[in-house]
C-alpha positions as semicolon CSV with decimal commas, in nm:
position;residue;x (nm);y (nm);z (nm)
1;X;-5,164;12,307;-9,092
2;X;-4,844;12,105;-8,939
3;X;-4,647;12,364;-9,024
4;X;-4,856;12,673;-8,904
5;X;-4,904;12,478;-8,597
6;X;-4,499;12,474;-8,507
7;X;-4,493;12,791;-8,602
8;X;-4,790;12,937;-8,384
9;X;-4,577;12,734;-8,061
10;X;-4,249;12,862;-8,169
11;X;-4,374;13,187;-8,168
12;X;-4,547;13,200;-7,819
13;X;-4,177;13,082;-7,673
14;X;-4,058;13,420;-7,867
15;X;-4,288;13,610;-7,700
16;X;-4,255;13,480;-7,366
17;X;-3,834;13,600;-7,418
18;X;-3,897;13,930;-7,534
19;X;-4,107;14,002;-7,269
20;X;-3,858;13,977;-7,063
21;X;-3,730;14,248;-7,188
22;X;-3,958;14,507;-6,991
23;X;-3,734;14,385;-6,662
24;X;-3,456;14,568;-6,819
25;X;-3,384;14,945;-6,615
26;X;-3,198;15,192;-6,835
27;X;-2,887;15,304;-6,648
28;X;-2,771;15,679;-6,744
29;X;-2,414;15,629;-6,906
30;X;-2,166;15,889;-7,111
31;X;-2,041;15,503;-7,275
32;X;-2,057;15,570;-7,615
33;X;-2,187;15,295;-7,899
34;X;-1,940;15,065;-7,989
35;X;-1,868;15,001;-8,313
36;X;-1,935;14,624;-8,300
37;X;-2,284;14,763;-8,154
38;X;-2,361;14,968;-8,470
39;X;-2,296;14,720;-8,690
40;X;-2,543;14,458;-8,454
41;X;-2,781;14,679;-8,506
42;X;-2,747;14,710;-8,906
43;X;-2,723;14,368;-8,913
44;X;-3,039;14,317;-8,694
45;X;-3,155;14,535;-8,984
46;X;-3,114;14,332;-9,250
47;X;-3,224;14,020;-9,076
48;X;-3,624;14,163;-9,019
49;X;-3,576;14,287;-9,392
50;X;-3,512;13,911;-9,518
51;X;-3,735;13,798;-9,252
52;X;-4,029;14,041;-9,413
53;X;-3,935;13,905;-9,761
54;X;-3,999;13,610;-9,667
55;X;-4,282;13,625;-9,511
56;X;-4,445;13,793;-9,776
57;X;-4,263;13,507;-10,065
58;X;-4,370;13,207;-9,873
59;X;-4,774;13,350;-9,791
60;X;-4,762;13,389;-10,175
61;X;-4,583;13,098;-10,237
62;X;-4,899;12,921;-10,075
63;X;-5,171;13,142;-10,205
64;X;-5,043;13,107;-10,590
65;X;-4,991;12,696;-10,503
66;X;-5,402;12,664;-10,402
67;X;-5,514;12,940;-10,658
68;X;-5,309;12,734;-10,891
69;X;-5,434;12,424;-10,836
70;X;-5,789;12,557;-10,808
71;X;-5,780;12,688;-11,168
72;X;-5,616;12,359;-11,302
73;X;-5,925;12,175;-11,137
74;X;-6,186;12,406;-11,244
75;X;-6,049;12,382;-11,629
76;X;-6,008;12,038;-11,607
77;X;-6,338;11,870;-11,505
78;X;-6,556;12,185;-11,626
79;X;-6,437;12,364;-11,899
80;X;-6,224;12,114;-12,131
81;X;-6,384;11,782;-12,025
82;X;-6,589;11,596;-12,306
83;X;-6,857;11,548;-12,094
84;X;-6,862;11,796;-11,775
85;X;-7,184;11,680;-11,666
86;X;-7,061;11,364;-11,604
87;X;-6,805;11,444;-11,349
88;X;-6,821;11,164;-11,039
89;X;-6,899;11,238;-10,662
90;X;-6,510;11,223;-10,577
91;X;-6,434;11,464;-10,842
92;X;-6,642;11,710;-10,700
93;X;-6,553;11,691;-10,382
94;X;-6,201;11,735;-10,465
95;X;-6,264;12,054;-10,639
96;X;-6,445;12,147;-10,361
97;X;-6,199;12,099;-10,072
98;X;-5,984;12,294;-10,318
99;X;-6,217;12,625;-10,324
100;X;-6,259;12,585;-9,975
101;X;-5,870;12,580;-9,923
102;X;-5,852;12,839;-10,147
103;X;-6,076;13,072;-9,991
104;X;-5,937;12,982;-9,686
105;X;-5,600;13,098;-9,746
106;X;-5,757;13,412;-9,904
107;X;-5,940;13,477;-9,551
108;X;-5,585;13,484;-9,399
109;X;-5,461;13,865;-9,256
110;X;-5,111;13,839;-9,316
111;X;-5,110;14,201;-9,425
112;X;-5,137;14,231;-9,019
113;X;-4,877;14,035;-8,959
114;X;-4,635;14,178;-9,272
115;X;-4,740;14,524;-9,107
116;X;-4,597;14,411;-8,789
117;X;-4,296;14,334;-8,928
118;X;-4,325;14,642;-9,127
119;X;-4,348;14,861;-8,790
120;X;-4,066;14,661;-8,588
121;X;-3,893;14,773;-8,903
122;X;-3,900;15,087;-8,846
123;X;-3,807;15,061;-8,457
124;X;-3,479;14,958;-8,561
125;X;-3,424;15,203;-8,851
126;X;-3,485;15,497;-8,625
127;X;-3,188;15,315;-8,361
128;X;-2,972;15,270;-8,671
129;X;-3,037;15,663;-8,782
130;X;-2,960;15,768;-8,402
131;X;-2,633;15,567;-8,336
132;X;-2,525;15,732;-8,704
133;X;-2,656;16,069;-8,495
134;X;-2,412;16,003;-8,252
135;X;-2,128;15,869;-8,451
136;X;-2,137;16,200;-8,661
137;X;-2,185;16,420;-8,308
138;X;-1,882;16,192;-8,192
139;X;-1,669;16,278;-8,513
140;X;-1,772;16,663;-8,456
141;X;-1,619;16,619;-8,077
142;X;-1,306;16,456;-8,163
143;X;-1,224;16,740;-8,408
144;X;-1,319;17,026;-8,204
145;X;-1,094;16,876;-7,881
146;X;-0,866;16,808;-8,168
147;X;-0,837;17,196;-8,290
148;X;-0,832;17,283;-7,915
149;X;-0,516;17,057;-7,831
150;X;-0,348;17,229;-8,132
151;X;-0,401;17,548;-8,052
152;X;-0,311;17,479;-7,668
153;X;0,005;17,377;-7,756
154;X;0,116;17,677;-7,965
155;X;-0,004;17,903;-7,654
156;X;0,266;17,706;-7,448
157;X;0,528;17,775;-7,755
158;X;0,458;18,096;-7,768
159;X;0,478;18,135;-7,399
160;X;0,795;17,982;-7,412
161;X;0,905;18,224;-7,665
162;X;0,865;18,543;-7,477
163;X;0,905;18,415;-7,135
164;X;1,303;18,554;-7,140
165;X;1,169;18,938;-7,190
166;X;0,841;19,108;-7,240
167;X;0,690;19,214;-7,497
168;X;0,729;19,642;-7,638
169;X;0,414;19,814;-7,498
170;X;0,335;19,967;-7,849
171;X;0,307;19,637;-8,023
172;X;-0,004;19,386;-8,015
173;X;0,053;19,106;-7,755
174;X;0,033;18,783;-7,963
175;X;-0,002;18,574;-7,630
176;X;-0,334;18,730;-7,480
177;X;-0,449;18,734;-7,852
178;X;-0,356;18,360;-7,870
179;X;-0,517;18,283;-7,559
180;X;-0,839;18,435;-7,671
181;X;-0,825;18,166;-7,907
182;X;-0,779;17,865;-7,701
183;X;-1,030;17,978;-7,474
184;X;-1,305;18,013;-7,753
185;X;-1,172;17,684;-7,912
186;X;-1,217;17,517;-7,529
187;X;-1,587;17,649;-7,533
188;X;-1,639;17,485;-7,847
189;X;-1,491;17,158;-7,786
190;X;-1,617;17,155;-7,436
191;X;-1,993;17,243;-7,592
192;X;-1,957;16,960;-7,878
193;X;-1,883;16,719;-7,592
194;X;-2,188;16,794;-7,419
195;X;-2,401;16,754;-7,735
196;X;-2,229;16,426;-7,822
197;X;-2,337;16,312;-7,431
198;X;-2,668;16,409;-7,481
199;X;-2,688;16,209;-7,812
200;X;-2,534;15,894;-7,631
201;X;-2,788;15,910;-7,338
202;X;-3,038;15,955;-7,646
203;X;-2,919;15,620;-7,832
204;X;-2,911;15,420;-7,496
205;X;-3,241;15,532;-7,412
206;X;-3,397;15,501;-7,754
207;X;-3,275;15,145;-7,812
208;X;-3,452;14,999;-7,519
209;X;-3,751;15,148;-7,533
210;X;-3,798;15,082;-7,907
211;X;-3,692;14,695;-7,856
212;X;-3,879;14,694;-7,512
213;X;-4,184;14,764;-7,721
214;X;-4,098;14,653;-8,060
215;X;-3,988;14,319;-8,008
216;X;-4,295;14,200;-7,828
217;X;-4,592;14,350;-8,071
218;X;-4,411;14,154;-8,363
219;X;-4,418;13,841;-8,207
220;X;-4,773;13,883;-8,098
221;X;-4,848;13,987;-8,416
222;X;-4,665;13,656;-8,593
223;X;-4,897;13,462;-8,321
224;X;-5,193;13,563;-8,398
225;X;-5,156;13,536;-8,802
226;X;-5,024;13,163;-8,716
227;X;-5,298;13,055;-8,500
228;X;-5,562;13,227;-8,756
229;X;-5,357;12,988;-8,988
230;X;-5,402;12,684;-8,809
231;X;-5,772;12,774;-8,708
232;X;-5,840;12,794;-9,133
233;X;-5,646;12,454;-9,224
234;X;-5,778;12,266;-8,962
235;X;-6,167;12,359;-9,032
236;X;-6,042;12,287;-9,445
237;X;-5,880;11,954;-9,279
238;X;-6,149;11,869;-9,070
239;X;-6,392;11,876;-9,352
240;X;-6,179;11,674;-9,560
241;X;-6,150;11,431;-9,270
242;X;-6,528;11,382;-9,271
243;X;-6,576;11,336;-9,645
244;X;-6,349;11,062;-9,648
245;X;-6,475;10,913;-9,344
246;X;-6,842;10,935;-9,518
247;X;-6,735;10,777;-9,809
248;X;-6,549;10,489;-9,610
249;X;-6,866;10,425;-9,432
250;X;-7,122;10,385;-9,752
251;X;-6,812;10,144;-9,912
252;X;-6,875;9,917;-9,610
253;X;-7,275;9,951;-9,655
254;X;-7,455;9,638;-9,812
């Protein structure tokens, strides 16, 4: 209950950041990702992933402990006792606060909460898969001004070459076949560099409005599966309290 309790606080102050996030105005820039930005973002990845593994380990981790204990219980004053009918008022209520904990924790939705983590998830993967988009788009636009720079500079050599007298009228002019070339291989590169734009104005957009709405539904989500937590262990607590308080009050009875 203690610990659901932190975590149902910590949570709100998460919230409260992340909403700050909807304050942030996407500026149109031809800045590509970084590669220290790509690999943020992969290992922003890997963080939810442990963090959803661990989620779902430690909710399990709980419900086996009670279910566990429950059992134990149950098979211990019932079913392997020498006399089960005998079993005293404490024992019972023991095993009861234990079913009610147990059903309790049952009662939780962390499947809502897993699922939220689940769908933030996802948010990042598709930021990861687009910055790869561009990366590979980037690759494709290096190679093709690459190819165009090569074949520019054997224009010039070969306009060098027959600068000093022309060329016979009967033969094929290399240079205006040559410059056909750079001029489709300019088109090309110029085209690739306007695709690989478009997939950086694509990234930058993508990444804040996925975190602008990601981030905050996740944390909601995480606060309302930890105050549904604390609601359940303090009603199980509560009734605990005022078993104990009952039985306190009949020892001081004459």
């Amino acid at each position: 209950m203690s610990m659901w309790r932190s975590m149902y606080k910590i949570h709100q102050v998460h919230t409260h950041i992340v909403q700050q996030l909807k304050y942030l105005n996407f500026i149109p820039s031809n800045e590509p990702t970084s590669e220290i930005h790509r690999q943020s973002t992969l290992q922003l990845e890997l963080e939810v992933q442990q963090w959803l593994l661990s989620f779902c380990n430690l909710v399990k981790a709980q419900r086996d402990y009670i279910q566990n204990l429950s059992g134990w219980l149950r098979l211990s004053l019932f079913q392997f006792s020498k006399n089960p009918g005998l079993r005293n008022s404490k024992e019972i209520e023991i095993y009861s606060f234990c079913e009610e904990w147990h059903l309790a924790d049952d009662r939780i939705p962390d499947k809502v909460a897993s699922e939220g983590i689940k769908s933030f998830l996802t948010v990042i993967h598709a930021i990861v898969v687009q910055q790869a988009e561009e990366y590979k788009q980037k690759k494709k636009a290096d190679a093709a001004f690459k190819d165009f720079e090569k074949k520019a500079a054997e224009l010039r050599s070969l306009e060098s070459k027959y600068s000093t007298f022309s060329v016979p009228e009967t033969s094929k002019d290399p240079i205006a076949e040559k410059r056909t070339n750079v001029d489709l291989s300019r088109a090309k590169a110029e085209e690739e560099k306007s695709k690989h734009e478009k997939t950086v104005s694509v990234t930058r957009a993508m990444t804040l409005n996925n975190l602008q709405m990601g981030f905050p539904r996740v944390f909601q989500a995480m606060v309302g599966f930890s105050s549904v937590c604390v609601q359940a262990f303090e009603s199980v607590y509560n009734q605990a309290k005022c078993i104990e308080q009952e039985h306190d009050v009949k020892r001081i009875l004459p």
